[in-house]
C-alpha positions in Angstrom: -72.4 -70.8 12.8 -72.5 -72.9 15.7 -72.8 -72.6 19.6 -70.3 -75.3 21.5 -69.2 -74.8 25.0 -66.2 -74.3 26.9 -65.6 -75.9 30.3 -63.6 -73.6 32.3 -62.5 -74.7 36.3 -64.4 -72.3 38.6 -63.0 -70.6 42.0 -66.3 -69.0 43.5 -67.6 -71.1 46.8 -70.7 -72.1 45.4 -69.2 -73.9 42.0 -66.7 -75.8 40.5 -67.0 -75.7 36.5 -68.3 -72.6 34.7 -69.8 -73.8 31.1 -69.1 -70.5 28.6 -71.3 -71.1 25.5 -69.1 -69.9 22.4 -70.7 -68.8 19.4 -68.2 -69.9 16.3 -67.9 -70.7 12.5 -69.4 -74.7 11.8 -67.0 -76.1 8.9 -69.2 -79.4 7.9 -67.9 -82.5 6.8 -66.5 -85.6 8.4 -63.2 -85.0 7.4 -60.7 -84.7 10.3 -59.2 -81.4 8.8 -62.8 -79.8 8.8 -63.5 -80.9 12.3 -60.0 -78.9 13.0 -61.2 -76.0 11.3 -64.3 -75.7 13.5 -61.7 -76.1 16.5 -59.7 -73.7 15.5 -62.7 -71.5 14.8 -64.0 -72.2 18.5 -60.7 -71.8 20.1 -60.4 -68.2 18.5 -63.7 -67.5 20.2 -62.5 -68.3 23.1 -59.7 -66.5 22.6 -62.1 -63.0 22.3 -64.1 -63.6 25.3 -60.3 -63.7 27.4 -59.9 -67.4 27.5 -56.0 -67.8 26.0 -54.6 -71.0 26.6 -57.6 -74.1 25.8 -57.2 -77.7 25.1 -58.9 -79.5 22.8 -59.9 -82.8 24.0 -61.1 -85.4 21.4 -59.5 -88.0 19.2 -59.7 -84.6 16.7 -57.4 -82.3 18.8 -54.6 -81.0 17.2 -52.6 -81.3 20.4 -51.3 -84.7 20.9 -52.6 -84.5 25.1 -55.9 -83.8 23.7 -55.8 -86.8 22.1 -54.5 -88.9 24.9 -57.1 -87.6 27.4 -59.8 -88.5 24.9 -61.6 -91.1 26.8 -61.2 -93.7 24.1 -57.9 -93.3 24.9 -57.3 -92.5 28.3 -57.0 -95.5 30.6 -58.0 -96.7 34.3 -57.3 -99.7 36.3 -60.2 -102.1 36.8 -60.7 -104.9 39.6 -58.4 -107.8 37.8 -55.5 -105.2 37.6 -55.8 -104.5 34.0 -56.3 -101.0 32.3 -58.9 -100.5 30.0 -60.2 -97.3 28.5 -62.5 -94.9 30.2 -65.1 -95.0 27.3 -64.9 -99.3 27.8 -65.7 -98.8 31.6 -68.2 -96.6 31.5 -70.3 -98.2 28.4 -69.6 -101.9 30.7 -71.1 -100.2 33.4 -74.6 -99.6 32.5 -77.3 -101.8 33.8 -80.4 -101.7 31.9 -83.9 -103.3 32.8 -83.5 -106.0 30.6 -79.4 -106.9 31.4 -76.2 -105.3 32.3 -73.4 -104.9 33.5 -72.2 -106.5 30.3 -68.4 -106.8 31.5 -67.6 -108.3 28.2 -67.4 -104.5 26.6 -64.4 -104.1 29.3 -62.3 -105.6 26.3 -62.2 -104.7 22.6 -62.0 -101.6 21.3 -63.8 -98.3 23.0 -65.7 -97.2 19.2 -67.5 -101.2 19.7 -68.1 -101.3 23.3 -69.9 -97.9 22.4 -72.0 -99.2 19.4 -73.2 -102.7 21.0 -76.3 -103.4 20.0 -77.3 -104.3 23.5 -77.1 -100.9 25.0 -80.1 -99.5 23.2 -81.9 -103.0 22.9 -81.7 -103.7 27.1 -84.3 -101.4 28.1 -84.7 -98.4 30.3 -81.0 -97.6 32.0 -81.4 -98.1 35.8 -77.9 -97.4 37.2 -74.1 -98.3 36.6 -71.5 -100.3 38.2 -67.6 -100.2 38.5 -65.6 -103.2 40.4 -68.8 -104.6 42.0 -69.8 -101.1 43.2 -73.4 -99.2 42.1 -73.4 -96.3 41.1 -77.1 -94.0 40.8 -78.3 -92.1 38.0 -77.9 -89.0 39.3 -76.0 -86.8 39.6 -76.3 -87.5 35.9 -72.7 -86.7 34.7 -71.4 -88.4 38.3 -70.5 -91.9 37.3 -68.3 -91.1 34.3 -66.6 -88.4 35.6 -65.7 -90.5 38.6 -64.2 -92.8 35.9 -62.2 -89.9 33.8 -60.9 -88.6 37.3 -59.5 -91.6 38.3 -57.9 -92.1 35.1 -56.2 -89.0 35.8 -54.8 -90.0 39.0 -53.4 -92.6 37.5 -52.1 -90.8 34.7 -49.9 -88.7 36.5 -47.4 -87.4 33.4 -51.0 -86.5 31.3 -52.8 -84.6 34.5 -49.9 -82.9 35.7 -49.4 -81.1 31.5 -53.9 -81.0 31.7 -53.6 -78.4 34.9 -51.6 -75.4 33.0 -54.5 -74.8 30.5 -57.0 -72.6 31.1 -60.5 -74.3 29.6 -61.1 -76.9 27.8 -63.6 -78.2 24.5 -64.3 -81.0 22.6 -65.8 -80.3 19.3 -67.9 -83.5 19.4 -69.6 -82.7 22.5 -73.1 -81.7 21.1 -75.0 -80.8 24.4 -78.4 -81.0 23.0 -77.7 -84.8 22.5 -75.2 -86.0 24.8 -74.9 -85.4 28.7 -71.2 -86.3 29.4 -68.2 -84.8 28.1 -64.6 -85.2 28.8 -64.0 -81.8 29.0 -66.1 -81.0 31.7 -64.7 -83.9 33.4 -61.5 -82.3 32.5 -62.5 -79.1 34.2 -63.6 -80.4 37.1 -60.6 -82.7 37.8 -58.6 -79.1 37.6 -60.7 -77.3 39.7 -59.8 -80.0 42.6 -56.4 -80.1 42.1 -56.8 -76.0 41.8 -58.6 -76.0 45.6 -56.4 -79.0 46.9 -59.6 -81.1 47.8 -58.9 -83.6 44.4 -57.3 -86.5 47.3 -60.8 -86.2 49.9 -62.8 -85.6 47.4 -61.9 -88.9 45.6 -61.3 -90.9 48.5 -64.6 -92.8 48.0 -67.9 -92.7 46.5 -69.5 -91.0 48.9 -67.6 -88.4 49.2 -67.2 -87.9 45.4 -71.5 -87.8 45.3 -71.7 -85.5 48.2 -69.2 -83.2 46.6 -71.2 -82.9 43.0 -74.8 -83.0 45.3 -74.2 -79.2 46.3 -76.3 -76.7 44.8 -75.7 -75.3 41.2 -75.1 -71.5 40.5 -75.5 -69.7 37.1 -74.9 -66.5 35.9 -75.8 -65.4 32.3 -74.6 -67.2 29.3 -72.0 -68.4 32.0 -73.5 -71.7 33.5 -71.3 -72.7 36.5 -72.1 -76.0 37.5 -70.7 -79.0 39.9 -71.6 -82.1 37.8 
C-alpha cells in the first residue's frame, strides 16, 4: 500500500486547492504498465471517497491530455519568442550561491536540463528568475506554478479539456521528497478559472504572490492549501 495525494480545486473563501491523501495498492517496478496499475489503483480510490472524474497528469497517464500537461511536455513562451518546456524554464531558473540562472538548460531536452550536474553542485538555492524577473523562495511552490499557469494560458485547446475534470494526480509526485507538482498546479489553475479571478490574478507577479500569500486552512486528512 501506498498514500499519494489528490489535488482537488477548492470553493470555500479561505482556500483554493484541497490536497485529499488517498490510501491505494503500490504495484513496484519501473515498467510503465506497473506505474498504470498503481494509477489505476489510486484513481479507484478516488473514486470511493466521491471523486469521479480525475486526470492523471504525468508522462505515465493513460490519457493522452495527462501526458501533454506533463510539464516536460507542456510549453511556455520565453523572452526571445520561443517556447520551451515548463520543466526547462523552471530548472533554468534557479540561481544558486555559487551560479545560476544557467539559461543554457532553456534548450535540450526537459529529462537533462533536470539532471545537470550543476544544479546540485552550485550551492545553496537563493531564488529563481524568468525573463529577467526574480522570483523568491517562498511561497515555495510559487515560482513553478507561475510557470505551469502560464503555460496554460497559452495552451488554450489543453486548459479549456483540463477544467471538466474534477481532481487531479500524478503518480510520481512523492511529497515526502519533492515540493512541486503539476497537479496541484493543475488544481489551482482550475480553481481561478472556477472563481473567474485566473486574468487579475495572473496579471503580474505581484499579484500572483499576494494571491498564494493568504493564509492556509486544513481540515482533517483534507489539507486545503493556496500554494
Amino acid at each position: 500500500m501506498a498514500i499519494r495525494p489528490l489535488f482537488v480545486p477548492a470553493y470555500e473563501p479561505g482556500c483554493l486547492i484541497e490536497r485529499v491523501e488517498l490510501d491505494f495498492k503500490w504495484h513496484a517496478g519501473f515498467a510503465a504498465s506497473q506505474k498504470q496499475k498503481s494509477i489505476q489503483s489510486l484513481h479507484e480510490a478516488a473514486s470511493v471517497r466521491g471523486y469521479g472524474k480525475v486526470l492523471e497528469i504525468s508522462s505515465k497517464s493513460e490519457n493522452p491530455l495527462g501526458v501533454k500537461l506533463s510539464a516536460f511536455n507542456l510549453k511556455l513562451r520565453v523572452a526571445d519568442g520561443e517556447f520551451v518546456s515548463v520543466e526547462n524554464a523552471y530548472q533554468a531558473g534557479k540561481c544558486f550561491e555559487g551560479g545560476g540562472p544557467f539559461l543554457d538548460l532553456l534548450r535540450g531536452s526537459a529529462r537533462e536540463a533536470k539532471q545537470d550536474i550543476r544544479l546540485t553542485k552550485s550551492g545553496n538555492l537563493l531564488a529563481f528568475q524568468f525573463n529577467g524577473e526574480r522570483w523568491p523562495l517562498i511561497p515555495v511552490t510559487a515560482f513553478y506554478d507561475w510557470l505551469y499557469l502560464n503555460a496554460l494560458k497559452e495552451s488554450p485547446s489543453l486548459s479549456e479539456q483540463l477544467i471538466a475534470y474534477e481532481g487531479f494526480t500524478d503518480i510520481e509526485f512523492n511529497p515526502e521528497r519533492s515540493l512541486n507538482c503539476q497537479a496541484a498546479s493543475a488544481a489551482l489553475f482550475v480553481s481561478l478559472v472556477r472563481r473567474g479571478e485566473l486574468d487579475s490574478t495572473m496579471a503580474s507577479k505581484g499579484s500572483f504572490l499576494a494571491r498564494l500569500a493568504l493564509p492556509n486552512a486544513r481540515s482533517g486528512d483534507v489539507q486545503s492549501s493556496l500554494f
